[in-house]
C-alpha positions in Angstrom: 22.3 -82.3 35.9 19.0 -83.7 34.5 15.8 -82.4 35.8 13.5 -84.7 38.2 10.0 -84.5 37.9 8.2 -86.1 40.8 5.8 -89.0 40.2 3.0 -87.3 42.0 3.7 -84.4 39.5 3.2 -86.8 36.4 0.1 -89.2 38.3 -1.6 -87.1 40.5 -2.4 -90.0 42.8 -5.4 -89.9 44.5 -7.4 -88.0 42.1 -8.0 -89.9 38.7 -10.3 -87.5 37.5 -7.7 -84.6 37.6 -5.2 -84.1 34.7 -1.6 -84.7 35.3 0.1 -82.3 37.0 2.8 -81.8 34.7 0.0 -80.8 31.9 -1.3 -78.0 33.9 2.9 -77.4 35.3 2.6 -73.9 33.3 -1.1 -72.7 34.2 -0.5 -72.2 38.1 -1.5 -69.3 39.9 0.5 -68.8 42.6 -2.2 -66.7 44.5 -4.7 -69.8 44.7 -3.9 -73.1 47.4 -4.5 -75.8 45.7 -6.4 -78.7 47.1 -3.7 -81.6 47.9 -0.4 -79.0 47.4 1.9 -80.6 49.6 4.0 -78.2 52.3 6.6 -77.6 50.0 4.8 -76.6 47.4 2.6 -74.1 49.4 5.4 -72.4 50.9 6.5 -71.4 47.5 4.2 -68.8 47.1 6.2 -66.2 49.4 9.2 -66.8 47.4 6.8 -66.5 44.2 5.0 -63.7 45.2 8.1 -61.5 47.0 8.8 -59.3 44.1 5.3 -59.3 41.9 4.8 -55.4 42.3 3.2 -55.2 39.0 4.8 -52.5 37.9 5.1 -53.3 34.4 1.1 -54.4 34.0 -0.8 -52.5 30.7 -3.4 -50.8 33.0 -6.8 -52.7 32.3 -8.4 -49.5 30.8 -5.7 -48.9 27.7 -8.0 -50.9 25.2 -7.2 -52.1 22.2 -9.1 -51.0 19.0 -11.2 -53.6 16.9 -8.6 -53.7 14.1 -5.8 -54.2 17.1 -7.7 -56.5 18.7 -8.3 -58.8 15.7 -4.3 -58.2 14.8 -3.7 -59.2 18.3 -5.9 -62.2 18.5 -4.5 -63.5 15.3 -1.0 -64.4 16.6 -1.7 -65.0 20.6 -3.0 -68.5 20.6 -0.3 -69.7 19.0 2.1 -67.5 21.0 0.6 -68.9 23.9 0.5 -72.2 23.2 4.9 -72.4 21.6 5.8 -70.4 24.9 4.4 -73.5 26.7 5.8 -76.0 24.6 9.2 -74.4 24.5 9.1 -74.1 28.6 8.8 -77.0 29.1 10.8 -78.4 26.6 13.7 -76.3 28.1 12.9 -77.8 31.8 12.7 -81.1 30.7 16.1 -80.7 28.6 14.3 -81.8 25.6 15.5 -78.8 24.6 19.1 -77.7 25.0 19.2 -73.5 26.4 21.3 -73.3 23.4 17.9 -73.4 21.4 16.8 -70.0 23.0 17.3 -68.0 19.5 15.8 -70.1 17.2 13.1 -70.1 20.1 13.6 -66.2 19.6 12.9 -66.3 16.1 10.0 -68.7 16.0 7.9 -65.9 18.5 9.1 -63.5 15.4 7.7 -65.4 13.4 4.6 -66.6 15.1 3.6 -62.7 14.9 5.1 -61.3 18.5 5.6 -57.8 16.9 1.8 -57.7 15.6 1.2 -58.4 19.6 3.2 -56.0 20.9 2.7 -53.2 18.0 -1.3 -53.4 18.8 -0.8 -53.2 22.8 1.7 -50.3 22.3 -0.8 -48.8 20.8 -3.3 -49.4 23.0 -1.1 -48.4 26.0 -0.5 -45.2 24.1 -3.6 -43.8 23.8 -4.2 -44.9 27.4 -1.1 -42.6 28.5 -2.3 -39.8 26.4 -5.7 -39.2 27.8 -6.7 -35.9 29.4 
């Protein structure tokens, strides 16, 4: 089955001066109503929102150092930015779900490790505190 975007998703009808919907598909927060988010759309937010416990949030307060910080910083832009174009290129089909391990491999090596290595850290010293 091929997926169906809606045209109001692609337009936004009604509102020239807002970007199309499918541009901002991937920056939605399901906490906020949106102005002009039909029924459907708003009744998603229980289902979205039914299991978000976050359990597995880094606590605000584990901080990275300067040197994890700039080692974090380095990678997460473009992290950010392939997870997006690889979402969506996996919705769309543009991408087949056979593509998930080179997708895999280009996180590796887009710098994922230097991410996670510098927030571990961070996260450790956090647990360790007196």
């Amino acid at each position: 089955m091929t997926p169906q975007i809606e045209q109001k998703l692609l337009t936004n009808p009604g509102n020239p001066s807002r970007v199309p919907g499918f541009l901002t598909l991937f920056n939605v927060d399901a906490n906020v109503e949106t102005p002009g988010q039909s029924e459907a759309a708003k009744a998603c937010s229980d289902t979205w929102n039914v299991n978000i416990d976050n359990a597995n949030d880094c606590p605000a307060a584990a901080a990275m150092t300067i040197e994890e910080g700039d080692q974090y910083n380095q990678h997460a832009g473009d992290l950010v930015t392939l997870v997006q174009q690889f979402t969506a290129k996996f919705i769309t089909g543009d991408e087949p779900l056979e593509g998930i391990e080179a997708f895999q491999q280009k996180l590796l090596d887009t710098g994922i490790e230097d991410c996670i290595a510098a927030k571990q850290s961070a996260y450790d010293r956090y647990m360790a505190r007196d």
